[in-house]
N, C-alpha and C positions, 0 to 999 in steps of 0.2 A: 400767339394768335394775332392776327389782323386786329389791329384797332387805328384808326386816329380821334384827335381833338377836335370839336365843331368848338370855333370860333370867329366871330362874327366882329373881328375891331374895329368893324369901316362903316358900322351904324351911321354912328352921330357925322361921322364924316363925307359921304359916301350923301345922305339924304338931306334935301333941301326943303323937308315939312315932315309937320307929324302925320298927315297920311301917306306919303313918302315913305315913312320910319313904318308904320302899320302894315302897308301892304308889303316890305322885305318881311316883318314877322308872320305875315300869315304864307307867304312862300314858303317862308322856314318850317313853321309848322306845317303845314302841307305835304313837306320833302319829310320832314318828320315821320308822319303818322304815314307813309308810305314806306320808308325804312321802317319801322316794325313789325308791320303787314309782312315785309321778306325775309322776315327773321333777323334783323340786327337789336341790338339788346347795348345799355350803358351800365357799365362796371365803375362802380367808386376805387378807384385807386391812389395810393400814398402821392403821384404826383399830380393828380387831376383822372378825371372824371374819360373814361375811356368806351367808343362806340365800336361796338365788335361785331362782327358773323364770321359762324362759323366753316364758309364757303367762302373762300377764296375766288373764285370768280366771279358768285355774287357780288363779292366786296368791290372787287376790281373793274366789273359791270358799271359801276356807280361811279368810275375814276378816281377814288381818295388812293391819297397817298397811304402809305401803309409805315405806321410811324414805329412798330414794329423795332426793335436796336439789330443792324445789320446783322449782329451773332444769331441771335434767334431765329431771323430769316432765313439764315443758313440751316439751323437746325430744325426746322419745319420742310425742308427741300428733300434733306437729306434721308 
């Protein structure tokens, strides 16, 4: 299934205050609580924490990468 990783490493980087840092989180969560609403869902898994839907063009709608291991993608086409 379609999953990738939300990660966010360019926080502390990326922002020059803590309202700076505030308003990237509340985008985040924004983008969040709208990913839900269209049905994507987060799976705990053995290597980190995975954001799924079940609709591959949903998914693909949104632009993420689809982190997906090339074999599986295949086997999901096929």
């Amino acid at each position: 299934m379609a999953h990738f990783t939300w990660k966010d490493t360019g926080l502390t980087a990326d922002c020059a205050s803590l309202d700076a840092m505030a308003a990237r989180f509340e985008e985040a969560a924004a983008l969040m609580r709208r990913m839900a609403a269209e049905g994507f869902w987060l799976e705990r898994q053995a290597d980190g924490p995975h954001i799924n839907h079940a609709d591959p063009a949903v998914f693909e709608a949104y632009g993420f990468v689809n982190e997906e291991s090339p074999e599986r993608q295949l086997t999901l086409l096929a």
